[in-house]
C-alpha positions in Angstrom: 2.4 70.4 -29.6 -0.4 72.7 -30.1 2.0 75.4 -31.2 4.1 73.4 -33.3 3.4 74.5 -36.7 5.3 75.2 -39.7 3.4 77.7 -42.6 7.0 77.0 -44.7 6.4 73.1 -44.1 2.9 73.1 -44.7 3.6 74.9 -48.3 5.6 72.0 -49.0 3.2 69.2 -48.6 4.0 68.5 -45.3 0.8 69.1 -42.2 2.1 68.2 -39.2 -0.9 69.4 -37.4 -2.4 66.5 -39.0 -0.3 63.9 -37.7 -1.2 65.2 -34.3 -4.5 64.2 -34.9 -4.1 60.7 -36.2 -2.5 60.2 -33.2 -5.0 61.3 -31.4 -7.6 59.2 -33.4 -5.6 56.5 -32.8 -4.4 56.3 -29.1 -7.5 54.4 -27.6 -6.7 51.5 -30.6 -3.7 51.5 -29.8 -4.0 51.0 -26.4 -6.5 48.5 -26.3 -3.3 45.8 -27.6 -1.2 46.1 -24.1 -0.3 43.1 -22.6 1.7 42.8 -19.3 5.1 44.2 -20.3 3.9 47.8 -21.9 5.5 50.5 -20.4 4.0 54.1 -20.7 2.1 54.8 -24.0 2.8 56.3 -27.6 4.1 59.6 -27.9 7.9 58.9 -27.0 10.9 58.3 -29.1 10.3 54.4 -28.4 8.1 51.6 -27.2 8.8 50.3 -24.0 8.7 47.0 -23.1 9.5 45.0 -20.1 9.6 41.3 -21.2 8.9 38.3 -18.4 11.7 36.0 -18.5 10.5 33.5 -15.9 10.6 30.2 -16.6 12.8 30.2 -19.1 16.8 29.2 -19.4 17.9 31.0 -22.3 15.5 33.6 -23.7 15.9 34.2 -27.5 14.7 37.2 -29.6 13.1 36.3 -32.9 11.7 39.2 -35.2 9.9 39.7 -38.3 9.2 42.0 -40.7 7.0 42.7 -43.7 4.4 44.8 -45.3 0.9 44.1 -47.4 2.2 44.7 -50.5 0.5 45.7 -53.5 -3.2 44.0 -51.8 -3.2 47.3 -50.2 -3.8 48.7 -53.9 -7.5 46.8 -53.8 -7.9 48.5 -50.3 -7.4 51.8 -52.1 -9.7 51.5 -55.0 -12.1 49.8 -52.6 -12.0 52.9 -50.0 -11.7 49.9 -47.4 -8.7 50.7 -45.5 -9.5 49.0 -41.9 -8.6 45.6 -43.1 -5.0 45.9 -44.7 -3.7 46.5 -40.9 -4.2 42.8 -39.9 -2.3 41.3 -42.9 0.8 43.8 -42.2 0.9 41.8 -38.4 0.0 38.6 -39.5 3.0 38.7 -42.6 5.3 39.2 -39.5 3.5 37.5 -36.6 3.0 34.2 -38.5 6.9 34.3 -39.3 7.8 34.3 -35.7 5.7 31.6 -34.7 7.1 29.6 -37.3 10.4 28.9 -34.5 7.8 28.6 -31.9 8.4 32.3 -30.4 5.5 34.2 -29.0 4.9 37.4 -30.3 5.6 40.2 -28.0 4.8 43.8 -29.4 4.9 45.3 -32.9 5.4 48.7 -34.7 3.9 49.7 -37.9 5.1 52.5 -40.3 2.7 54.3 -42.9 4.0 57.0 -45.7 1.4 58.3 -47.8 1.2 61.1 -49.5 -1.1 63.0 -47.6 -2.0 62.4 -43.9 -5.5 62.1 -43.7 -6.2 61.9 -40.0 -9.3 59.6 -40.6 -7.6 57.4 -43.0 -4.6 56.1 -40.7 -7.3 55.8 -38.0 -8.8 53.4 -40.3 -5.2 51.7 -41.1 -4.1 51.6 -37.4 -7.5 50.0 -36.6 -6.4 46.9 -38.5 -3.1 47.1 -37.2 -5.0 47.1 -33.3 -6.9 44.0 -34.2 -4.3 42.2 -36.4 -2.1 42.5 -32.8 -5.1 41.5 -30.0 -5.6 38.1 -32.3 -2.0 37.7 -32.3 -2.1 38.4 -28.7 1.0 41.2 -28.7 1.2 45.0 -28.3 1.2 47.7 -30.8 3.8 49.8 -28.7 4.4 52.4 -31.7 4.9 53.3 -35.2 5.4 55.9 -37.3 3.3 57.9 -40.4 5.3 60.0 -43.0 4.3 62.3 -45.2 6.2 62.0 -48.8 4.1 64.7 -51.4 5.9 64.7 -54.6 7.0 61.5 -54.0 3.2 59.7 -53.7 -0.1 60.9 -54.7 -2.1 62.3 -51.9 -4.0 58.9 -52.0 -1.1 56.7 -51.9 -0.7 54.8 -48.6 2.7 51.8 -47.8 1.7 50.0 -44.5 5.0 47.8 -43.6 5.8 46.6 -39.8 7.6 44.5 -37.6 7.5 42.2 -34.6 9.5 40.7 -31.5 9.2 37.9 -30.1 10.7 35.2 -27.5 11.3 31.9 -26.5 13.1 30.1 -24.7 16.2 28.4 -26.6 15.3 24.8 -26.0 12.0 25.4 -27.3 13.1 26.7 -30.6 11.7 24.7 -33.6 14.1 24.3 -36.1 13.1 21.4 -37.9 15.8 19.5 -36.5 13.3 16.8 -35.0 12.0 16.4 -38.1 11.4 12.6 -38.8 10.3 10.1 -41.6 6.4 9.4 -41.0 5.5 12.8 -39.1 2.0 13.6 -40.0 1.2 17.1 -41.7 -1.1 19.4 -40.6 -2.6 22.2 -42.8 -4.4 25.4 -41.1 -6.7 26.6 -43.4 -6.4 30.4 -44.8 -8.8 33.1 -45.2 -8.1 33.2 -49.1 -5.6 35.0 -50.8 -3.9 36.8 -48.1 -1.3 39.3 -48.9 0.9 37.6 -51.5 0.9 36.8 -55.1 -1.0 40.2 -55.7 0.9 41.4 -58.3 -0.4 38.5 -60.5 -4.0 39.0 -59.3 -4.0 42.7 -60.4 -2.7 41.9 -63.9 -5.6 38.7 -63.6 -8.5 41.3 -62.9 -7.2 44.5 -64.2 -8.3 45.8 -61.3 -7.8 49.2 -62.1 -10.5 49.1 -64.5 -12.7 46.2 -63.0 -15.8 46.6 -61.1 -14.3 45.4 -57.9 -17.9 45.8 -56.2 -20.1 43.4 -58.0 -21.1 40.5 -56.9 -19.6 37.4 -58.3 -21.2 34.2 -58.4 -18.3 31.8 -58.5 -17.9 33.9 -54.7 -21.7 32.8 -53.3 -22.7 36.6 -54.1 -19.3 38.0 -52.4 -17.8 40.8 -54.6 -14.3 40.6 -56.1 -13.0 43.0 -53.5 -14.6 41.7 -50.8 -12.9 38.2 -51.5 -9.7 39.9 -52.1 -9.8 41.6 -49.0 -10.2 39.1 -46.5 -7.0 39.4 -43.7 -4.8 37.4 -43.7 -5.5 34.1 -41.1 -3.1 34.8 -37.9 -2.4 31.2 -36.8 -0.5 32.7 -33.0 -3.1 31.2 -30.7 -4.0 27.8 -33.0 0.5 27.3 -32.5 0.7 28.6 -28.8 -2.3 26.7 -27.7 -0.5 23.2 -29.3 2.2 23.8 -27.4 1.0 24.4 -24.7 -1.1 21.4 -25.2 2.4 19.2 -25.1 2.1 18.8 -29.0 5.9 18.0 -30.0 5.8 20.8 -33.2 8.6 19.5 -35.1 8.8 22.0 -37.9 6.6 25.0 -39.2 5.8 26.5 -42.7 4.2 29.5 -43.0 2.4 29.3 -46.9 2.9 33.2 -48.2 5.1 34.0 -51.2 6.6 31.2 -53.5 3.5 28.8 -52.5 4.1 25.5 -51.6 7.5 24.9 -53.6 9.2 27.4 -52.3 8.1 27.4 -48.3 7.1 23.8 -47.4 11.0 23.1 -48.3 12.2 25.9 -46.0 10.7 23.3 -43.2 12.7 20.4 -44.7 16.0 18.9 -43.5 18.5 17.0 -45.7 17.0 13.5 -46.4 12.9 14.1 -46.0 10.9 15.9 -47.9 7.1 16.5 -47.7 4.4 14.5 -49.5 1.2 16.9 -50.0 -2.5 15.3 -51.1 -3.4 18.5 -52.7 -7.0 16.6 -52.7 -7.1 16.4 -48.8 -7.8 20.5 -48.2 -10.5 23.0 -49.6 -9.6 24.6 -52.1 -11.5 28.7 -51.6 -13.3 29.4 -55.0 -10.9 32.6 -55.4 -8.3 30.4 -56.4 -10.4 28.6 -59.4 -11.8 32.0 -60.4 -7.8 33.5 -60.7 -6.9 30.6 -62.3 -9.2 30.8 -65.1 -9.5 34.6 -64.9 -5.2 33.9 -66.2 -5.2 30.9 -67.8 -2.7 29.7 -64.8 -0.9 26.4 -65.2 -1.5 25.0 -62.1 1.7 24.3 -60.7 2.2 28.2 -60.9 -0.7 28.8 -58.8 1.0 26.3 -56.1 3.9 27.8 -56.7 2.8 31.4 -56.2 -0.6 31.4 -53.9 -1.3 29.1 -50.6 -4.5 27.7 -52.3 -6.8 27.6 -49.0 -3.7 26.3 -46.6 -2.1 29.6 -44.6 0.3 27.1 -42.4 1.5 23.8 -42.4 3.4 22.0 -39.4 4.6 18.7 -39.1 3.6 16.4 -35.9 4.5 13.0 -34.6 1.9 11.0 -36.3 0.9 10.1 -33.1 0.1 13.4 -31.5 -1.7 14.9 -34.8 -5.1 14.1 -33.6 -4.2 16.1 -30.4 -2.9 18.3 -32.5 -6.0 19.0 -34.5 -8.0 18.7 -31.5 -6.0 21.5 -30.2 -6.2 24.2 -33.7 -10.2 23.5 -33.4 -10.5 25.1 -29.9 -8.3 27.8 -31.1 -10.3 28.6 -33.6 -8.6 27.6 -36.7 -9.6 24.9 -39.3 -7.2 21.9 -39.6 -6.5 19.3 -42.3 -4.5 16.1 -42.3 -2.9 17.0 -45.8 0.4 14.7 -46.0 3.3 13.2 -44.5 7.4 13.2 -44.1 8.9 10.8 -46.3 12.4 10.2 -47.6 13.1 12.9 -50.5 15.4 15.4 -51.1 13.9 18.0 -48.9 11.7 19.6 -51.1 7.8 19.2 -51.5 5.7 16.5 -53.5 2.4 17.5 -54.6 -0.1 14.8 -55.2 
């Protein structure tokens, strides 16, 4: 590679020298995700990976896919690039888990429009960490160069992520019963949806994303704004591992409440929420006043301080919560299935 160079493609916008060296830069991060599976390291035409089917009947492949979204704006004007990595893996790793299925490996893909070596270092470091807490391997990606097309600045972190498990472990909601208790995981704050509104909110192109705010207890607008999004892998593997009978999952990003608690729901039931029974994260009061937001918008667009909900027997939910402590995750006993229409009740 040393002698790869094009003068013709560098005049173009295009320094593939440079992407040498982010992947230099970024080799040691991204080798420091492996898990038992990996096979070889980056640098080929595709990840390898050798999955353990022991145990199981029927393995199943579940993937995800997703990217940060317009958050990764605030990363920009903030110069704080290392954090935006952990949302990309957590959009897709907290889908998977969602039908029980363990993460496996990941890929990430970057266009900008210039490849600053140092820069995707800094964006493939969040990517490393977003995958060791979702326990799975980063076993490649890929960074393109678009000049013309995006300002040298201008960075689009998307991924995506496989998983397995076994088919009579899938949860599909399909156990779903009248009187199962609710548990909430509690986010980080806004995570990577609803961004678009936030912007507009702030006018963060113009605001002074640095200064402290005191509605945050001294934290600064971007700081608040930046914080990863929660990856709830462990808190779910560790339940069921535990024995905990997960009867359905809802992972809170886009649409809110309205639109993903339902996605959980079977004909007949429906969720009752106590919107009173969970912290709501002083973000969410400052971006509602900030926009004069009706409320039901904001639980319609943001998870307002709960990143996951899952539904238990009521008789395993203390286990249950027992269980997301240890894993490090904050639970809440926020509602119940009842007989409904399958949607969501907010109360």
């Amino acid at each position: 590679m040393e002698n790869s160079h094009s003068a013709s493609y560098a005049a173009a916008g295009v320094d593939v020298t440079a992407g040498y060296e982010a992947v230099r830069r970024i080799r040691p991060m991204v080798e420091s995700t492996y898990i038992p599976g990996v096979m070889g390291t980056i640098g080929g035409f595709g990840g390898l990976f050798a999955p353990d089917f022991a145990g199981m009947k029927k393995p199943v492949l579940v993937s995800g896919t997703d990217g940060v979204g317009t958050k990764q704006r605030i990363a920009q004007l903030m110069g704080k690039n290392d954090t935006v990595g952990i949302d990309c893996v957590a959009m897709c790793v907290n889908d998977i888990v969602c039908g029980g299925a363990a993460p496996l490996f990941f890929l990430d893909y970057i266009a900008c429009g210039k490849n600053d070596p140092a820069r995707i270092a800094e964006l493939v470091s969040g990517v490393a960490e977003g995958c060791r807490q979702a326990e799975c391997a980063l076993v490649g990606g890929e960074t393109a160069e678009h000049p013309g097309t995006m300002a040298p600045e201008d960075y689009d972190l998307a991924g995506f992520s496989v998983g397995i498990v076994d088919e009579e472990k899938i949860i599909d909601g399909s156990k779903l019963a009248e009187g199962d208790t609710l548990i909430g995981l509690a986010s980080s704050g806004v995570h990577s949806n609803g961004f678009s509104l936030v912007r507009k909110v702030f006018d963060v192109e113009r605001a002074d994303l640095s200064a402290p705010v005191a509605e945050l207890n001294g934290k600064s607008l971007g700081e608040a704004l930046l914080a990863p999004t929660r990856i709830y892998v462990r808190a779910v593997k560790a339940m069921l591992k535990a024995g905990v009978d997960i009867h359905a999952v809802s992972h809170i990003t886009g649409g809110g409440f309205y639109e993903n608690v339902p996605r959980m729901m079977k004909d007949g039931l429906a969720a009752r929420i106590d919107v009173a029974s969970f912290p709501r994260p002083a973000i969410f009061d400052l971006i509602q006043k900030a926009g004069d937001i009706p409320t039901r918008d904001m639980y319609n667009t943001f998870n307002m301080g709960v990143g996951m909900v899952l539904a238990v027997p009521a008789a395993q939910a203390e286990a249950a919560m027992k269980t997301a402590r240890s894993a490090g995750d904050v639970p809440y006993v926020i509602g119940s299935v009842v007989r409904g229409d399958g949607g969501v009740e907010l109360v």
